[in-house]
PLY file of the C-alpha trace (Angstrom):
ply
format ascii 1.0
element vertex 145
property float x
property float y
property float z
element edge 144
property int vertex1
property int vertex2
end_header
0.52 -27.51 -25.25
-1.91 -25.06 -23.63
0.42 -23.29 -20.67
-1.21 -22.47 -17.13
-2.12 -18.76 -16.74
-3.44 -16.58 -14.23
-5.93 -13.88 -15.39
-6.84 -10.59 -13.44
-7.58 -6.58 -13.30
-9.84 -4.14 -12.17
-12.61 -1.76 -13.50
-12.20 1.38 -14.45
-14.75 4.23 -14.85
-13.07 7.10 -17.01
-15.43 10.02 -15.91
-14.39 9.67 -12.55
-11.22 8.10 -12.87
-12.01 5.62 -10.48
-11.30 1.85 -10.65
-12.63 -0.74 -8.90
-10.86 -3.07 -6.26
-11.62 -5.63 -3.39
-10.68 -5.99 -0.23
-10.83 -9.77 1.48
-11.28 -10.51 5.22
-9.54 -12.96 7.14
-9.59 -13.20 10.65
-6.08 -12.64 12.28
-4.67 -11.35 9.09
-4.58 -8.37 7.38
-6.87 -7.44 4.61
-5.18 -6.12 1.99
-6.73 -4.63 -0.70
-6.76 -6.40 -4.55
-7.39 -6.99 -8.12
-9.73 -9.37 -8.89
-8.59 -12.71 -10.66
-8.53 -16.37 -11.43
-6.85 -19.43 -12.71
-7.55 -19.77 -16.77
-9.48 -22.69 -17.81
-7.71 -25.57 -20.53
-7.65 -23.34 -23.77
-9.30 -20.20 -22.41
-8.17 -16.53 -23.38
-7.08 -14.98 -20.90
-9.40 -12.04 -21.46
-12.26 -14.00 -21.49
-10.97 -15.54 -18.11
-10.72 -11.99 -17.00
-14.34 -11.73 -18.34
-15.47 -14.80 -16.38
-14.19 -13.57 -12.80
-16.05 -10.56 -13.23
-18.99 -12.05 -14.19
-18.94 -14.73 -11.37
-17.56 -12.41 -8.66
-19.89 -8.69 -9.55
-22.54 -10.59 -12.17
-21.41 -8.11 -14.48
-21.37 -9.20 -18.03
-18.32 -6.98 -19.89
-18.45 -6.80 -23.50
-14.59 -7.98 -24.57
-14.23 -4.72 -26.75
-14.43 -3.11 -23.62
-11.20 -5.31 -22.04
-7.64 -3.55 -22.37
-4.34 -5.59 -22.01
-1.88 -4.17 -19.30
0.50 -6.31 -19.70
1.71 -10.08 -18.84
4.65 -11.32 -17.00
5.76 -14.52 -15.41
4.91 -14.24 -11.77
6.99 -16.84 -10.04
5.07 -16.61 -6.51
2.42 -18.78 -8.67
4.80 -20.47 -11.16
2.75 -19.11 -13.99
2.12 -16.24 -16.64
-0.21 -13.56 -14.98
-1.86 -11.33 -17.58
-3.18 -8.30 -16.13
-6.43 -5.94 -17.95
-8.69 -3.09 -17.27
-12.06 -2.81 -18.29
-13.87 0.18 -18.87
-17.64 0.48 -17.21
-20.28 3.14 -17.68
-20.59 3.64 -13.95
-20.05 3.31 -10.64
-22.66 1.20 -9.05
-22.41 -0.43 -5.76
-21.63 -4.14 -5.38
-22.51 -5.30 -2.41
-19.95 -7.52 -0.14
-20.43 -11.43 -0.44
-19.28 -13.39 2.18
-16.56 -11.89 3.84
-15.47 -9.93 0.41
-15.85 -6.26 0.21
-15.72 -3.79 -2.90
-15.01 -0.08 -3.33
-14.32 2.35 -5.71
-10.80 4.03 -5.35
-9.30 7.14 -7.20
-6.01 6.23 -9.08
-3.95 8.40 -6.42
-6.29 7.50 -3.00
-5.22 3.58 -4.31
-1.34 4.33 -3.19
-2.37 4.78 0.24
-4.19 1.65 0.61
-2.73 -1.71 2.04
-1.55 -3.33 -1.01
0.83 -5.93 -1.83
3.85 -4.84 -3.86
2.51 -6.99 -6.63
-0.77 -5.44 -6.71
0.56 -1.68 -6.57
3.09 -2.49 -9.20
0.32 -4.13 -11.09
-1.99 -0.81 -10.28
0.66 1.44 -11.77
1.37 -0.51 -15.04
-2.49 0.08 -15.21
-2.59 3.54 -14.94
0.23 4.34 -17.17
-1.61 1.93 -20.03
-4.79 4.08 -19.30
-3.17 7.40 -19.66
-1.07 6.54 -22.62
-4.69 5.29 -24.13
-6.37 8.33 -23.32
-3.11 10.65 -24.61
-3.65 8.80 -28.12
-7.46 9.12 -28.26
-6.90 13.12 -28.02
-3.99 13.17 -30.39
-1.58 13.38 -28.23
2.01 11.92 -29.02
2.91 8.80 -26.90
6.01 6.48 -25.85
4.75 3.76 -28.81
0 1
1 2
2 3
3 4
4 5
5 6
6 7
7 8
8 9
9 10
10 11
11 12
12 13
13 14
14 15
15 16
16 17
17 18
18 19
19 20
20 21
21 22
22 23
23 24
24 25
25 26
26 27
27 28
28 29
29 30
30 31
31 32
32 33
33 34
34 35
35 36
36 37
37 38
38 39
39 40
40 41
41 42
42 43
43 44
44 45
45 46
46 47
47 48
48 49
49 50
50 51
51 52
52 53
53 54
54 55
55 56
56 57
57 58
58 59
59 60
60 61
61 62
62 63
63 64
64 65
65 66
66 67
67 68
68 69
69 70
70 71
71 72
72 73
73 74
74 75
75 76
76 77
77 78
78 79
79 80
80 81
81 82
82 83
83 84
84 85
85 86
86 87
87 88
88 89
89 90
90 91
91 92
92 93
93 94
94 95
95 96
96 97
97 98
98 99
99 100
100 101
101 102
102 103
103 104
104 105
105 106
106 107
107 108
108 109
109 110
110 111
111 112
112 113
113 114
114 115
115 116
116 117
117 118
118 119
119 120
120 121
121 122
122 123
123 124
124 125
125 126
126 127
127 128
128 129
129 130
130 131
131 132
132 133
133 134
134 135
135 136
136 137
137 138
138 139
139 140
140 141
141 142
142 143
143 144
């Protein structure tokens, strides 16, 4: 039995230490700030779902070597396993806004002062953590393994 999932993330450009988030318009509401994500398809990884979204949101085609787990938890505001990622991009090109949709490039600490839901920002830090214990490792550095 193949269980529902939710996949999603955010890019993440390690020169800059900048990661990539969007930001959705509704009139009357507020816009808060997000990662981006979708409902897995029957049988689908949910990297390669993470894949897809970026692909059909940015038409940016990510290699899956360059997708990193954050981690997965049972979100039950959906009623369904959310696995979170980052994915690691060579730069930091513009993407222009479809529809009502915008995108920016944040730094890791300008992100906590955005309007985020607690989801997202707890989602955000998990992130950051994975990235700097990644990073810590690459360099030899002891980490909390």
């Amino acid at each position: 039995m193949h269980k529902a999932f939710y996949a999603s993330g955010f890019l993440y450009h390690l020169p800059s230490g900048k990661i990539l988030l969007q930001q959705q318009s509704t009139p009357g509401a507020s816009s808060l700030w997000s990662l981006f994500g979708k409902q897995g398809l029957h049988k689908e990884k949910a990297e390669v779902t993470f894949q897809r979204v970026i692909y059909d949101l940015l038409h940016v085609k990510l290699p899956l070597v360059a997708i990193y787990p954050i981690y997965t938890y049972f979100y039950k505001d959906i009623n369904k396993d959310h696995a979170v990622f980052y994915a690691e991009v060579e730069d930091t090109k513009r993407f222009s806004s479809i529809n009502t949709v915008k995108y920016t490039w944040f730094t890791l600490k300008r992100v906590q002062k955005l309007d985020l839901s607690e989801q997202t920002r707890q989602d955000i830090t998990v992130g950051q953590r994975v990235i700097n214990a990644r990073m810590r490792k690459s360099l030899g550095l002891p980490t909390l393994e």
